[in-house]
N, C-alpha and C positions, 0 to 999 in steps of 0.2 A: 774438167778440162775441155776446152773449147776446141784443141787440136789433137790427131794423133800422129803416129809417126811412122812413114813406109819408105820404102825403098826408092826412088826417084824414076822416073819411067822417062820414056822417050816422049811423050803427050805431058811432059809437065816440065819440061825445057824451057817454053817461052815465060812463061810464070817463073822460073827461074833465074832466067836473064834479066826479069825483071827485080826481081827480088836481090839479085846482085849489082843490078846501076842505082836500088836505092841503099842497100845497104853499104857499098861500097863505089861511089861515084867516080873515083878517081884512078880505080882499076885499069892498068893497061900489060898486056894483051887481056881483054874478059876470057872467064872461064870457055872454053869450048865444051859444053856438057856434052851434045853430040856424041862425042869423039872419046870423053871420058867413061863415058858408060859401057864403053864396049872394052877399058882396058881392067886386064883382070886382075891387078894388085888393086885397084880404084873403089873405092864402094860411096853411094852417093845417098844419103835419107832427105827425105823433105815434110816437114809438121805440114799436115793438111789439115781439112774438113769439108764437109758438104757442103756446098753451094746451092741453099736451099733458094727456091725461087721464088719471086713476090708474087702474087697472087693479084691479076688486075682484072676488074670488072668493070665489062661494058653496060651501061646502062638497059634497065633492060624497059625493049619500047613498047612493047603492051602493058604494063603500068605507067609509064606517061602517058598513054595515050586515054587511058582511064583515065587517068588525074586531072584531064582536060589542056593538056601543055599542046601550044600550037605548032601546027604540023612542021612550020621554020625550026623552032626552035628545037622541036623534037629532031630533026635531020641535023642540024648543028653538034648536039649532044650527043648524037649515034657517033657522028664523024671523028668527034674530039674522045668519046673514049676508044675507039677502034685508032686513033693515030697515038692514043697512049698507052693503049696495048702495044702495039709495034714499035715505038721505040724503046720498052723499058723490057722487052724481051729479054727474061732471064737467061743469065749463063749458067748452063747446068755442069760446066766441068768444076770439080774439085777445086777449093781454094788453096793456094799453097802459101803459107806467112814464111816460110825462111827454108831453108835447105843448110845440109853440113855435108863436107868432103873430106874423106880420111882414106889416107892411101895404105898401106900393108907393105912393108918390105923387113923380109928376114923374119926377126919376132917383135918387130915393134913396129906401131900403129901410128901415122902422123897426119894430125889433122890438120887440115891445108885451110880451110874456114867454115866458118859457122856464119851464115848471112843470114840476116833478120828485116822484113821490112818493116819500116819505121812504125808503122800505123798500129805494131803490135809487140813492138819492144816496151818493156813492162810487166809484160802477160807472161812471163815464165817459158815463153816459145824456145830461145836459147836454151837456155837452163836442159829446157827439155830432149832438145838435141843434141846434148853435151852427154847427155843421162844413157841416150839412145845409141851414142858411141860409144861409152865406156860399157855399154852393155854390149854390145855386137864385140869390140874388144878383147869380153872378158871371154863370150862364146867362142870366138876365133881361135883361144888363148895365148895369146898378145902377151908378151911380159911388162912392157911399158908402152908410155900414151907418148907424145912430143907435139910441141908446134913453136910457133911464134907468134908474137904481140906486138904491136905499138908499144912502144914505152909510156907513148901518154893514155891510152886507153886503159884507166884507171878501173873503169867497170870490171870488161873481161879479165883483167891481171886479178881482180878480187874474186869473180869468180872459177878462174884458174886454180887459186888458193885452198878457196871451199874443198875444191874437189883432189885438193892433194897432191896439185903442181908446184915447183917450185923452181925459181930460177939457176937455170944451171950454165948460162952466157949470152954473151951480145951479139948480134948480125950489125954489124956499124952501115947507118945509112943503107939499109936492105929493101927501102922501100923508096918506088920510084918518085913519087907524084912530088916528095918531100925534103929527100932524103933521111927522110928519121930511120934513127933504131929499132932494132925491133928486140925483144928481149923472148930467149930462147927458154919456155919450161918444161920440166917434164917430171910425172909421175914416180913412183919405185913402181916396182914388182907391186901388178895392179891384183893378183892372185895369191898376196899375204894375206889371211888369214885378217889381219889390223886392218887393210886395206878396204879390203871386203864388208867387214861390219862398218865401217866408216861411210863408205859409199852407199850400203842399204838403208843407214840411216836416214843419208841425207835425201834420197829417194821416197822413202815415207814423208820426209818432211815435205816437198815439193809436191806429192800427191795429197796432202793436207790441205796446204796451203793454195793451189792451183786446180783439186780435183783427177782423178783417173784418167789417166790418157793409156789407150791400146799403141803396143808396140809392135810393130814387126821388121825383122833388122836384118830377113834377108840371109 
């Protein structure tokens, strides 16, 4: 697996903000992550990975200068990979492909969203996050999971499902941008026994198929 999964920091906000105007363009007011990090029913995960850096090479001018290359063009080709060193200065901070926010009140667990940016929707990044909550969930000991959906958002209602959600009512027109519905699911008692071997299954299965992603949930 290409990403893992940590607790969201104050240094991975902007990379957040960003990951929710693409995942969810239409959003208004945006998340304040800020503001939510510090509230303590809140807990925030973000799939990352290292931001490994490209490795640029300037020419090197004692082998030109061997090779017999003339002294223009040798000064030319110093300049041009020293200005393409400089602009392709790797970013060494962390990459973040999506973030999830799931708040805690009482004994149940409500996830307020799972953003994904587009460029790696596909890749199991969701999935992953969703895995990474029922897991923090089950450590918390949460009795049930809840959120809401798009009604047309046929993916995530599917894989809501997978994981044991099920529809339990409508928020009519709950969402602003459109007024669509949103359809309201939620889990049982995620520390049955059933529940349990259900969800570890499907966990292997996504470690199968995606590879080993480290978790830490905070």
């Amino acid at each position: 697996m290409a990403f893992a999964v940590r607790p969201m920091t104050v240094t991975d906000v902007p990379q957040s903000v960003q990951v929710e105007r693409d995942a969810f363009p239409s959003i208004s007011p945006p998340t304040a992550f800020r503001r939510e990090l510090n509230v303590k029913i809140a807990s925030y995960l973000t799939s990352w990975r290292i931001n490994k850096p490209t490795v640029n090479t300037v020419t090197d001018s004692t082998k030109l200068a061997v090779e017999g290359l003339p002294q223009a063009r040798l000064i030319g080709s110093l300049v041009s990979g020293a200005r393409k060193a400089w602009e392709s200065t790797p970013d060494t901070e962390d990459l973040i492909a999506g973030y999830l926010g799931i708040w805690y009140v009482a004994d149940e667990a409500h996830i307020m969203a799972i953003g994904v940016r587009n460029k790696y929707r596909g890749e199991g990044v969701g999935e992953l996050l969703l895995i990474s909550g029922i897991e923090q969930a089950l450590k918390r000991r949460t009795r049930l999971i809840t959120l809401e959906v798009r009604e047309s958002n046929h993916i995530a209602i599917n894989l809501y499902k997978k994981y044991l959600f099920s529809q339990r009512g409508i928020r009519k027109r709950y969402y602003a941008d459109n007024r669509e519905d949103a359809i309201i699911m939620s889990t049982d008692i995620i520390s049955m026994p059933s529940y349990i071997d259900h969800f570890q299954a499907l966990v292997r299965d996504h470690a199968q198929r995606w590879g080993h992603s480290d978790r830490v949930l905070g």
